[in-house]
MARLUMTOR-322621 format. One record per residue: residue in three letters; y, x, z of N, C-alpha, C in turn; residue number from 1. Coordinates in nm, 4 decimals. Example, Ala and Ser with C-alpha at 12.3 -4.5 7.8 and 13.67 -1.06 7.14 Angstrom:
// MARLUMTOR-322621
NODE  res       n.Y       n.X       n.Z      ca.Y      ca.X      ca.Z       c.Y       c.X       c.Z    n
NODE  ALA   -0.5690    1.3190    0.7800   -0.4500    1.2300    0.7800   -0.3300    1.3200    0.7800    1
NODE  SER   -0.2250    1.2850    0.7080   -0.1060    1.3670    0.7140    0.0030    1.2900    0.7870    2
END
This chain:
// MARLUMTOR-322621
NODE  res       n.Y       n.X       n.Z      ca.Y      ca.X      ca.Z       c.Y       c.X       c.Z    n
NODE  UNK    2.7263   -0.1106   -2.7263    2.7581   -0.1402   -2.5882    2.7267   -0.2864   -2.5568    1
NODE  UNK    2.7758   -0.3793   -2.6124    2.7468   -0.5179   -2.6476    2.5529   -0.5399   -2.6345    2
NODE  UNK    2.4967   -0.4523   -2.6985    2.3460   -0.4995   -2.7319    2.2825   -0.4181   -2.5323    3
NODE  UNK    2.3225   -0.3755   -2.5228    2.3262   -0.2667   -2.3893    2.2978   -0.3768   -2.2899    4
NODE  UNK    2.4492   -0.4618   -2.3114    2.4953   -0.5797   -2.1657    2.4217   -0.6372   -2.1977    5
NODE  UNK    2.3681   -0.7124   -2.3029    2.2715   -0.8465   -2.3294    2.1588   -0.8107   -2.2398    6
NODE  UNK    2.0955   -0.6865   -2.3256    1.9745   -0.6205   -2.2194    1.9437   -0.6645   -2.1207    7
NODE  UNK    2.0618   -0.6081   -2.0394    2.0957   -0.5957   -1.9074    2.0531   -0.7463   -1.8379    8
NODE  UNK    2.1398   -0.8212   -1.8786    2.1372   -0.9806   -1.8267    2.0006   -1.0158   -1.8776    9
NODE  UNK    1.9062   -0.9568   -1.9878    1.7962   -1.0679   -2.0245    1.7107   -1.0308   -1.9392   10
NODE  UNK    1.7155   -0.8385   -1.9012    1.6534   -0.8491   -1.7883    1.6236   -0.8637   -1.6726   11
NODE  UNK    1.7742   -0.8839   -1.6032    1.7957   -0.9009   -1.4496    1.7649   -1.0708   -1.4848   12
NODE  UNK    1.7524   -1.1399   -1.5468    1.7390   -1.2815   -1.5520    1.5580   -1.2787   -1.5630   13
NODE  UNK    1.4920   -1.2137   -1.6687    1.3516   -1.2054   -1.6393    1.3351   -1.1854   -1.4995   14
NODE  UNK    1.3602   -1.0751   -1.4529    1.2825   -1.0415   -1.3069    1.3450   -1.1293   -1.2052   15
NODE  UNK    1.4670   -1.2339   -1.2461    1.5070   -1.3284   -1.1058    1.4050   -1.4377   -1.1466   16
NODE  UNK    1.3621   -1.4609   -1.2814    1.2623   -1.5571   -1.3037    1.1051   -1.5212   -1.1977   17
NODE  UNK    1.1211   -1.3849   -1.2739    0.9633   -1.3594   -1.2020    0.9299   -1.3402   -1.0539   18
NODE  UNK    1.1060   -1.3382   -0.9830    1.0171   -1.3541   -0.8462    1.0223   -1.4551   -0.7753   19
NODE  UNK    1.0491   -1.5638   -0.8582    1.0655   -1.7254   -0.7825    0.8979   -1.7642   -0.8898   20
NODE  UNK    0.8565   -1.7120   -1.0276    0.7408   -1.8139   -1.0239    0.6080   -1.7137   -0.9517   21
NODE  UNK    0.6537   -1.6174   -0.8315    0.5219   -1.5223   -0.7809    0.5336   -1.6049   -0.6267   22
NODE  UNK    0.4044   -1.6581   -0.6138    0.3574   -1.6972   -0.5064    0.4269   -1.6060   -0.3531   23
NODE  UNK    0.4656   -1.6542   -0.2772    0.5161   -1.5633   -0.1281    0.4114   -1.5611   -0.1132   24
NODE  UNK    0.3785   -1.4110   -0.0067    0.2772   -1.4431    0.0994    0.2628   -1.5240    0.2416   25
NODE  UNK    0.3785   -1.5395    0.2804    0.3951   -1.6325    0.3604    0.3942   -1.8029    0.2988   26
NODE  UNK    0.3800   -1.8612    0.3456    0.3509   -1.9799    0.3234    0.5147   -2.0955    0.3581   27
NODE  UNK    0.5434   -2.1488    0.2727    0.7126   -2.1805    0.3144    0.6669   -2.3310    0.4304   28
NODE  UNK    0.6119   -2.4148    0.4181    0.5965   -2.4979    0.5582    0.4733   -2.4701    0.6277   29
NODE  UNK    0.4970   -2.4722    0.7906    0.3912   -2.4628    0.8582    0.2762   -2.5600    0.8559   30
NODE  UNK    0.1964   -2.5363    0.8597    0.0861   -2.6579    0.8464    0.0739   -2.7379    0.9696   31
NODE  UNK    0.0769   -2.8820    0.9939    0.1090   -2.9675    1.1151   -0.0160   -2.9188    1.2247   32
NODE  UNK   -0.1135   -2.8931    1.2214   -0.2295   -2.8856    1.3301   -0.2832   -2.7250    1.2945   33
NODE  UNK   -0.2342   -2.6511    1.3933   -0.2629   -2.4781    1.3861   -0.3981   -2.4840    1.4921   34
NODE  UNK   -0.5404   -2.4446    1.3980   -0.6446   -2.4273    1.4864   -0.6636   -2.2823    1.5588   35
NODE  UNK   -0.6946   -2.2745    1.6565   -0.7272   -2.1435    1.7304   -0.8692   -2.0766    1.7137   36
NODE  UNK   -0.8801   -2.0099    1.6592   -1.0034   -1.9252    1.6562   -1.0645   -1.9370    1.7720   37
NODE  UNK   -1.1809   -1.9095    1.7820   -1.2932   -1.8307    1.9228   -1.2601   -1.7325    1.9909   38
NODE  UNK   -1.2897   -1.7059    2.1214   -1.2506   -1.5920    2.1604   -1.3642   -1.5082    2.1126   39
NODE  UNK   -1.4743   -1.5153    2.0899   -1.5836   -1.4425    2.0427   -1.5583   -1.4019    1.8765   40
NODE  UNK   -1.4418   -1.4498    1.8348   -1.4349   -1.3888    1.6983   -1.2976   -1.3605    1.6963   41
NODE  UNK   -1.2337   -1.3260    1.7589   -1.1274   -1.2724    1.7445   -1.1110   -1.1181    1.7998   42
NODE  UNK   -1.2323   -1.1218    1.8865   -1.2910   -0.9811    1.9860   -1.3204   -0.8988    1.8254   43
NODE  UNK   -1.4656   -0.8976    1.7747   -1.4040   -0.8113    1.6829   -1.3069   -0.7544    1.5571   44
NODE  UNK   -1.2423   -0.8815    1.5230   -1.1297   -0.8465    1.4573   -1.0429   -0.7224    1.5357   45
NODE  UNK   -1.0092   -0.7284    1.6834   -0.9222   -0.6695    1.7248   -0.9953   -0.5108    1.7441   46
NODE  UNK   -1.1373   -0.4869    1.7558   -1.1562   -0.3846    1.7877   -1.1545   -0.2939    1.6491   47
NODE  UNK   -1.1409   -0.3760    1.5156   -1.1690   -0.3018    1.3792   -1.0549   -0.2338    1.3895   48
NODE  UNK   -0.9384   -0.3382    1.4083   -0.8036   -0.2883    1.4259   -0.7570   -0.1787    1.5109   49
NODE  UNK   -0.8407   -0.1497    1.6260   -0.8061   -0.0514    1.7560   -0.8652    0.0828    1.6879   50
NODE  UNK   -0.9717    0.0497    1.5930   -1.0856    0.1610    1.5812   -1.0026    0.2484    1.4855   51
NODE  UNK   -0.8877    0.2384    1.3717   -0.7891    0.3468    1.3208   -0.6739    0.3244    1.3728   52
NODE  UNK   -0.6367    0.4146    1.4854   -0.4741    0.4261    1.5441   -0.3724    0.4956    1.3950   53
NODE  UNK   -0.2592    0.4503    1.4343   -0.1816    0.4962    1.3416   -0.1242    0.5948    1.3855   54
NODE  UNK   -0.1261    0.7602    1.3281   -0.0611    0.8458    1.3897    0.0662    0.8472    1.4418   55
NODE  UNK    0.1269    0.9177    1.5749    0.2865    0.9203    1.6013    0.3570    1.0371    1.5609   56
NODE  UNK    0.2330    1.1477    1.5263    0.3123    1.2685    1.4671    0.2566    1.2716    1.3008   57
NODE  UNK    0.3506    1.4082    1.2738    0.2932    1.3928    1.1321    0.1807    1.5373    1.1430   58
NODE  UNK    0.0733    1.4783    1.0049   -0.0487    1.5343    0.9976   -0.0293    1.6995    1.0583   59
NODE  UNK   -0.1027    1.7858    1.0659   -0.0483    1.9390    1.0820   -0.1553    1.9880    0.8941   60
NODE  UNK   -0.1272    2.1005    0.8351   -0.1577    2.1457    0.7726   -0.3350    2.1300    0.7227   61
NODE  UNK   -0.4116    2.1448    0.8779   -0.5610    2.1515    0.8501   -0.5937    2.0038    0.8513   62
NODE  UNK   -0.5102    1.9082    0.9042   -0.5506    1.7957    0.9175   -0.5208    1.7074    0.7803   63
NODE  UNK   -0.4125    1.7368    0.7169   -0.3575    1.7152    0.6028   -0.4501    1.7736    0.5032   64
NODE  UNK   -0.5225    1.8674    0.4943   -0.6083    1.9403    0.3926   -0.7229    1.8532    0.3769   65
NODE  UNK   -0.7966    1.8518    0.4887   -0.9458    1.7505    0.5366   -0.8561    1.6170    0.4985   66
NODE  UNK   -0.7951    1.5488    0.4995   -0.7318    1.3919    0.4894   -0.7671    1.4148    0.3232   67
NODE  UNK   -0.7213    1.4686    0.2627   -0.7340    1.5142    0.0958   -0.8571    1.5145    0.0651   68
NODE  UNK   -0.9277    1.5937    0.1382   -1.0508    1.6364    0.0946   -1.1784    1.4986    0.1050   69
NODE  UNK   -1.1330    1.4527    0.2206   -1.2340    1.3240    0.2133   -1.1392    1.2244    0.1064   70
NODE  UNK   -1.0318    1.1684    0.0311   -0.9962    1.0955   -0.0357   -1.0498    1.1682   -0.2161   71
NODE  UNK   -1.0216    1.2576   -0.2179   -1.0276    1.3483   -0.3383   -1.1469    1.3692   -0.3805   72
NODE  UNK   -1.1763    1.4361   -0.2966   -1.3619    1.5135   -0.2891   -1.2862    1.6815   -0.2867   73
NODE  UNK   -1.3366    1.7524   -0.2347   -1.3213    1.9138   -0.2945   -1.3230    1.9620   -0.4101   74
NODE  UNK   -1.3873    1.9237   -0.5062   -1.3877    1.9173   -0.6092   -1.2960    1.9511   -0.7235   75
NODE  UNK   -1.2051    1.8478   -0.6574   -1.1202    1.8150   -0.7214   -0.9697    1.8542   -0.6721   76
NODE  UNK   -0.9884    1.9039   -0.5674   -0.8342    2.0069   -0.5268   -0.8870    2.1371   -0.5829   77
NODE  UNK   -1.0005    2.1676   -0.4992   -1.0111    2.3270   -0.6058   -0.9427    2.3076   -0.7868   78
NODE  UNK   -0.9940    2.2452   -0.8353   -0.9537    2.2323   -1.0089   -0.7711    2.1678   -0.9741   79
NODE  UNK   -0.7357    2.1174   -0.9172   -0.6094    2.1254   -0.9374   -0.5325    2.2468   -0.8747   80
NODE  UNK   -0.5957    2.2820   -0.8194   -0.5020    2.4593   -0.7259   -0.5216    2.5156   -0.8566   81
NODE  UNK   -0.6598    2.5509   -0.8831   -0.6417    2.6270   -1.0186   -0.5673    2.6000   -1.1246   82
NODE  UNK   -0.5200    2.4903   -1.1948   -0.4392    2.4910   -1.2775   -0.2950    2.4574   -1.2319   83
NODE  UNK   -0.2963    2.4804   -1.0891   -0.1560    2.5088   -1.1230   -0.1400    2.6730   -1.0965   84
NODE  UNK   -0.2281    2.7268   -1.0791   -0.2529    2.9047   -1.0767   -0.2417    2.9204   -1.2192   85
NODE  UNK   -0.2939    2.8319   -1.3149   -0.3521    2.8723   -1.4202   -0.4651    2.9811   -1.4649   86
NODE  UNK   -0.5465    2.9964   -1.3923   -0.7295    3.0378   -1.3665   -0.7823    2.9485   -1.4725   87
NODE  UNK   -0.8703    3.0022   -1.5225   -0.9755    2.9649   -1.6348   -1.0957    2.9248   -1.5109   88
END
């Protein structure tokens, strides 16, 4: 029980170590002079961003299948349907 608690503390003490020496992504002071981009380059940043909406519903069945199928390949759902059928 004793070797258990040590554990315990060496590792909640590792991982309080490891998330003070991991860089934030935010940056802790602001930098004194914030430059403004172009309006000519900020135009297409925003349209990359417009060009995948984030859905408000969830997928339906055929849309969820095709979402798979382009990440996966076909390929490769057919061979997993089959073994979980267990088909040779």
């Amino acid at each position: 029980m004793k070797r258990i608690g040590i554990l315990l503390v060496v590792l909640v003490t590792l991982a309080w170590i490891g998330s003070k020496v991991v860089p934030r992504s935010e940056p802790a002071a602001a930098p004194a002079v914030v430059q403004t981009p172009a309006p000519s380059a900020v135009a297409p940043a925003q349209a990359s961003e417009t060009s995948v909406p984030e859905p408000d519903r969830p997928l339906s069945a055929a849309e969820k299948k095709a979402q798979q199928e382009r990440w996966l390949g076909a390929r490769t759902i057919v061979a997993a349907e089959r073994a979980v059928r267990n088909e040779p």
